[in-house]
N, C-alpha and C positions, 0 to 999 in steps of 0.2 A: 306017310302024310295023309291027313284027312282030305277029301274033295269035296266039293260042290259046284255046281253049273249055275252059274248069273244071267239073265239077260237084263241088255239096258237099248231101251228103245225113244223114241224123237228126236229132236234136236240138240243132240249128246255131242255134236262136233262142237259146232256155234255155243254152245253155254258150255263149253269144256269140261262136260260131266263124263266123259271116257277118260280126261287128263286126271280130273280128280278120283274118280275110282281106282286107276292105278295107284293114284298115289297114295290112297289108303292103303290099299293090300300090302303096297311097300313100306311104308310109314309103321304098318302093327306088326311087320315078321314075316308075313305071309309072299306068298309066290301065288302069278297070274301065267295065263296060258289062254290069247287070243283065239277060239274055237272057231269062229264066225266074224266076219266083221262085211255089212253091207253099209255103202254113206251114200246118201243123197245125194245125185245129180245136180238136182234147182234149191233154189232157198227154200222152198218150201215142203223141199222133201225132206222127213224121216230118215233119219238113220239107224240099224238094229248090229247088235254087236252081243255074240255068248262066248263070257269069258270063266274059263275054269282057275277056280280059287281055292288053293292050299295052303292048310298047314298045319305046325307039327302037330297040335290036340288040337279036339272036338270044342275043349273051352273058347282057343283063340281062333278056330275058325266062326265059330259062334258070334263072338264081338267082331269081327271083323266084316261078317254080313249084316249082322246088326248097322255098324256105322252105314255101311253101301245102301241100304235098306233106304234111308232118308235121302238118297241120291236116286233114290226110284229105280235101284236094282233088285229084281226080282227072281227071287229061285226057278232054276227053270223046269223041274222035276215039280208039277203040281203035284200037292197035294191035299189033302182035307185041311182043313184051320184043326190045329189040337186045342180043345177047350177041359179046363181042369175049373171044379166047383170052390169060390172062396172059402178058406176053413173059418173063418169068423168077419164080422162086422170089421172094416177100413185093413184089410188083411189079404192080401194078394197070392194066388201060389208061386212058389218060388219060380222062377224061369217065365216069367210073365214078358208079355211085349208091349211095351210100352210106345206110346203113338208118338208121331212127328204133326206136324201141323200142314201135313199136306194131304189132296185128295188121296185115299184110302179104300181098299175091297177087300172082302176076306173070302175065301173059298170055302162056302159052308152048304151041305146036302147038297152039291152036282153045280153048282152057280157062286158066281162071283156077286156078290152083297157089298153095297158101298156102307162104311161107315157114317155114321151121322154124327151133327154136332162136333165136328174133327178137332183138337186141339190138342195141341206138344204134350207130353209129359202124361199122359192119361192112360189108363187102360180101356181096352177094346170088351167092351158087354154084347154078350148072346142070349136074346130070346128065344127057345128055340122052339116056341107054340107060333111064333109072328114071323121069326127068321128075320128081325130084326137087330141090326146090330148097330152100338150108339159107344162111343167114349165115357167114362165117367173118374171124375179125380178119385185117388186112391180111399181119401176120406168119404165118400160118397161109397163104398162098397158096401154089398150085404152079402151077410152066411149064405152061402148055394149060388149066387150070382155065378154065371159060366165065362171064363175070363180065356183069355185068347192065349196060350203062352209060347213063346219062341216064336220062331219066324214063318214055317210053312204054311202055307192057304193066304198068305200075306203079300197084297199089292200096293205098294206106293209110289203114286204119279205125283211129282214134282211139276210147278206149272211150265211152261214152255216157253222161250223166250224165241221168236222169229227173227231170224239176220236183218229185212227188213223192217222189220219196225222203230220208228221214228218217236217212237214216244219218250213221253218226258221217262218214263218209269226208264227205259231203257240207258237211255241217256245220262239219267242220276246213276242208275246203278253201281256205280267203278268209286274209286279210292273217298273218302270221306277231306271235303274241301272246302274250304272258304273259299277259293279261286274258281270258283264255279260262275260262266254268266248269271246272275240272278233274276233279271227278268225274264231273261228264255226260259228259266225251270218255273216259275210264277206262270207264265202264259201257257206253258202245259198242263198246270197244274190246274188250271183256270179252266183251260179245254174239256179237260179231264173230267173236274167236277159237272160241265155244265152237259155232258153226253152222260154220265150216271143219272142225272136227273130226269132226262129225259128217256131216258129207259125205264124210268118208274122206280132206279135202285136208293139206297139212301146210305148217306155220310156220316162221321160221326167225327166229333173233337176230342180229342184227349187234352185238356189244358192246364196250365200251372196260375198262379195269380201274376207272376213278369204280364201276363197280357194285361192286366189292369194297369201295373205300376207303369208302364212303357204308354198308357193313354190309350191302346187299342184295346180296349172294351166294347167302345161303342162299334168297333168296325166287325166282330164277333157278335155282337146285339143285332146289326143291320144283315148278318149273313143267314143269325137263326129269324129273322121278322121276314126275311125276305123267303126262305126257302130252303134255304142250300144246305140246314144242316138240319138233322134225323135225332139226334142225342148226344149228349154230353156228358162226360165220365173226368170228374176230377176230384178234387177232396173240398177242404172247408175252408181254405185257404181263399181258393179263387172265389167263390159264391162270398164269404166276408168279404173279399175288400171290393168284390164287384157293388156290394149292398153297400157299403163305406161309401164307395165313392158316389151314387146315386144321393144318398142322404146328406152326404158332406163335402163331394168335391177333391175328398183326398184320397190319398191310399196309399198305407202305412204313415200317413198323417202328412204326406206331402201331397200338395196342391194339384192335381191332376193337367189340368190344363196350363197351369203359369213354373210348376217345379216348386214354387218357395214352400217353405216349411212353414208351417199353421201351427200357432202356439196352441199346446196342449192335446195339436193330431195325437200325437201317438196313443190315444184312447178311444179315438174314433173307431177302430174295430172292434174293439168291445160295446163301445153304444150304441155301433151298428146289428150286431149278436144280440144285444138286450134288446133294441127295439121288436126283432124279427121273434124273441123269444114270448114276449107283450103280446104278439100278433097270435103265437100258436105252430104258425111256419110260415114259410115262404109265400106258398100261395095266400094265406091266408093276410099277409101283410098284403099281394098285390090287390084282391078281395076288397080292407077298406082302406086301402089309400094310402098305406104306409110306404109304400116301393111304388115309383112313377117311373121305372126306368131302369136300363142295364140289361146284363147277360140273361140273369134271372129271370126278371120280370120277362123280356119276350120270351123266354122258355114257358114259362107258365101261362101267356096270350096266346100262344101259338099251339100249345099244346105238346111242345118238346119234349119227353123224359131226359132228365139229369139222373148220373148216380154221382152223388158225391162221398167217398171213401173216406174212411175218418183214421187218422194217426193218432198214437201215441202224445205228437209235436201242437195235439190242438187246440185253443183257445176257445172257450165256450163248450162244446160246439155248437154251430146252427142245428135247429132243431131236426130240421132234413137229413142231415149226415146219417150214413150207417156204421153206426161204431162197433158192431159187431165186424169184423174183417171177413168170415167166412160168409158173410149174406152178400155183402156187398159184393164180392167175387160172383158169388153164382149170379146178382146181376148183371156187374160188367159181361160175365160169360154168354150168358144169355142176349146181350146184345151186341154182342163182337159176331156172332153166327148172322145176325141179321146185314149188317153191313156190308156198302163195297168199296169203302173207302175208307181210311181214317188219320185224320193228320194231328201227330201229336204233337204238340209246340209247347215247349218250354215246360218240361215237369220231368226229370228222369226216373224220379221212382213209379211215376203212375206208366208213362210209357212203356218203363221196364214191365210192371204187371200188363197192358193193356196187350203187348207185343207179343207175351206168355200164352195169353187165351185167342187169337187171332188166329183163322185160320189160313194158309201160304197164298189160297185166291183173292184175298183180301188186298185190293192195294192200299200200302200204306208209309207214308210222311212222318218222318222225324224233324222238327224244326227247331235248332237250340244253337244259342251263339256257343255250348260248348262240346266241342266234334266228340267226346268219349261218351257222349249221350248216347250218340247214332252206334256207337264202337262196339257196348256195355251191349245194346240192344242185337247186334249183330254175335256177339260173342257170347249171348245166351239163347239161341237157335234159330232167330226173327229174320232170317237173312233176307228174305222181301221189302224188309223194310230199307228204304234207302230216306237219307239224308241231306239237309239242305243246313250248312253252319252260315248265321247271320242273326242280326238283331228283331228280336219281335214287332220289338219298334216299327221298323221297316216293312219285314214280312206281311202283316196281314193289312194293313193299306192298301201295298201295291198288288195282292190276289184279291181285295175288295178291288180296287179299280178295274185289275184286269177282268172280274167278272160282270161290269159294267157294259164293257164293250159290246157291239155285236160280231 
């Protein structure tokens, strides 16, 4: 039997990350052997536990720490980080480690080195003139780049959740519900937002265009005028019918404010696209007087960056979209590191990407009347992300009111 020695150390009782490591070992083949196990006395103590992990080959003991890895089990045999050079441009060496989106150290020349820019799916880059080390996606590779491979010199801290803690984050966390009180997870939310702010940190939107058609537009327009939101990442959907309905009242050609159907709406997003196109962009339509209003326009008074993502599915597009898919990512990316917050409502494909580049200290909101949104998001490695199933409609109202309060 191949071995190796694990430790897993914080709050491993309370988040059941000793339950789940066993159940991995057990789950791929392998066999455990409890070496150590100390638990905290009080809530707020630590726990440390060194569990020896076997099995039959070096391959499947390999994937099996691999999986533990993103559970914040680490080798307990330090060793150096192994760094092998890329043989060509977007080309990896084989046996590479590929990151989680959690806080990250590598063990390189005598010292633990935190990775920067942390996000899932990426490999781990070594300077080794700076002794800086940074994530970068596989296509982002170059010949000689020194790449991390396999797991030794490799530390992953999963964030920590405390027994007491009362927060919404906590509280959301558990089974994906429509049964959930919805104002108590709104007024956490609200809390939430309103102590990031005042820590100097910033928020961001993930949105679909449901927030126009449902008439909460305006209530997302009054959150970016007012403060509360840092940037916005959606495609050309939402930015069209936010610009529809500023110009015309509707969106997707129904009436905003009253429901009825407007003969001949269903053209208004394209006259909406032609107008903004007339202008040059966005801003330049708020500039002379084209756009008095909506998501848009206070992003652009206020000084907000948007990225909006362009598809395949798009009409027009607005002139701002990024239709190249690989730029627009490395923006999203680039402003996913900056954020401490991000609530995505009502867009699953953008959440699904927005979730991907996110790193695990990030808190973050899924808001969609359909629970496989939050599922999908969960079931592709996001598990921070927790969920609130209900109508848009509803939702950003009652967390505009709630942030009214004092």
């Amino acid at each position: 039997m191949e071995k190796r020695t694990i430790e897993l150390s914080g709050h491993i009782i309370d988040s059941l990350t000793l339950t789940k490591t066993m159940g991995i070992i057990m789950d791929n083949g392998g066999e455990f052997d409890i070496l150590e196990i100390d638990v905290g006395r009080k809530k707020t103590d630590e726990s440390h536990a060194k569990i020896e992990v076997s099995a039959d080959s070096p391959e499947l003991l390999e994937s099996i720490l691999d999986e533990l890895s993103v559970l914040g089990a680490s080798i307990d045999e330090i060793k150096e980080v192994n760094l092998v050079p890329a043989p060509k441009d977007k080309v990896a060496p084989e046996g590479f480690y590929s990151s989680s989106n959690h806080t990250t150290h590598i063990f390189y020349d005598g010292e633990w080195i935190l990775v920067e820019e942390i996000e899932m799916d990426c490999l781990v880059v070594v300077d080794q003139k700076t002794k800086r080390a940074v994530v970068k996606p596989i296509a982002s590779i170059k010949k000689g780049d020194m790449i991390v491979v396999g797991l030794d010199g490799v530390k992953v801290t999963p964030p920590q959740r405390l027994r007491e803690e009362q927060q919404v984050f906590e509280f959301m966390n558990s089974e994906v519900s429509s049964e959930k009180p919805l104002m108590n997870l709104i007024n956490g939310i609200a809390r939430e937002m309103k102590e990031i702010k005042a820590k100097g940190g910033k928020i961001g939107i993930v949105g679909g265009p449901a927030i126009v058609h449902t008439g909460s537009g305006k209530y997302l327009a009054a959150l970016v005028k007012e403060g509360y939101i840092d940037v916005i990442m959606a495609g050309n959907a939402l930015a069209t019918h936010d610009i529809e309905s500023n110009l015309f009242g509707t969106s997707l050609g129904i009436e905003v404010e009253t429901g009825k159907i407007v003969a001949h709406g269903h053209t208004h997003h394209m006259r909406a696209i032609n107008r903004i196109n007339n202008s040059g962009s966005i801003k330049n339509a708020v500039e002379d007087g084209t756009l008095t209003g909506g998501i848009m326009y206070e992003c652009i008074k206020n000084d907000v960056p948007f990225v909006l993502a362009g598809s395949i599915r798009d009409d027009g597009p607005l002139p701002d979209v990024i239709t190249d898919t690989a730029e627009s990512q490395k923006l999203m990316r680039h402003y996913a590191q900056e954020v401490d917050m991000v609530i995505m409502i009502a867009t699953m494909l953008h959440s699904i990407a927005t979730g991907n580049l996110l790193p695990s200290r990030v808190k973050s909101i899924c808001v969609d009347i359909n629970p496989s949104t939050v599922t999908k998001l969960s079931d592709r490695g996001s598990a921070q992300v927790v969920g609130i199933v209900t109508d848009i409609g509803t939702f950003l109202p009652l967390l505009y009111n709630a942030l009214q309060e004092d």
